[in-house]
N, C-alpha and C positions, 0 to 999 in steps of 0.2 A: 765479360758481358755477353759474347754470343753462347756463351755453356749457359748462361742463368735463360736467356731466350732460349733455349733450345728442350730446355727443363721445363718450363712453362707451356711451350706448345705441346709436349711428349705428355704432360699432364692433361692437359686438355684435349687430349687426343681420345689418350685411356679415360678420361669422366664420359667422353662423349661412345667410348666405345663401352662401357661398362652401364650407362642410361640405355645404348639400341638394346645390350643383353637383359637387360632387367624391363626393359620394355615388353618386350618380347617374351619372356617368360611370364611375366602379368596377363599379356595379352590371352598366352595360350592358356593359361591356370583358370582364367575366365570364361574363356572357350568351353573347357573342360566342365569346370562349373555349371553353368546355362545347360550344357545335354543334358549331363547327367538328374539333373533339377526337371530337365522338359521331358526326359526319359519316366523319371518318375511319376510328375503329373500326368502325362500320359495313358503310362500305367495303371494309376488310382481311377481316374476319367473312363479307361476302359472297364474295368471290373465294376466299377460303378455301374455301366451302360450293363454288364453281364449280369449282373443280381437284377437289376430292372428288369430286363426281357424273362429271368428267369420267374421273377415275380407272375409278369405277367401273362407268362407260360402257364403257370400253376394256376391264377384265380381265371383262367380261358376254360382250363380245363376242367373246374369246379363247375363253372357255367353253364358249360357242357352238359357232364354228369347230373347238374340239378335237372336243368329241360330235358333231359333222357329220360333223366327217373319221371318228371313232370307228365310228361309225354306214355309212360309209359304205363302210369298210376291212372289219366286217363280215359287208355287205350281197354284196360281191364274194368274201369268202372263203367264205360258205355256198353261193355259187352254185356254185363251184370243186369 
């Protein structure tokens, strides 16, 4: 009788140490999971903000160039 008790708590010992290891391992594979997933949206979210600014680099700079040329087209017609 005390071997069949002794069997059962040693079983229950190891389910309950074999649930912290598999806990624990889920925990972290989720862990791991979430960065790497927040790493990437991150990543997409910055390049994204990157092409914007560069956009809006380029049509700053067209703006520019027009009221220059504007400006400058004019500068020569008042002189005329």
């Amino acid at each position: 009788m005390k071997s069949i008790i002794q069997t059962i708590i040693f079983a229950c010992v190891l389910q309950i140490l074999a649930g912290g290891v598999f806990t624990t391992y889920m925990l972290d594979r989720a862990s791991v999971l979430s960065r790497d997933y927040t790493d990437n949206a991150l990543r997409l979210q910055y390049n994204q903000l990157q092409v914007q600014f560069s956009d809006e680099r380029s049509s700053m700079k067209e703006y520019v160039e027009k009221i220059v040329a504007l400006r400058i087209n004019q500068s020569q017609g008042a002189k005329q």
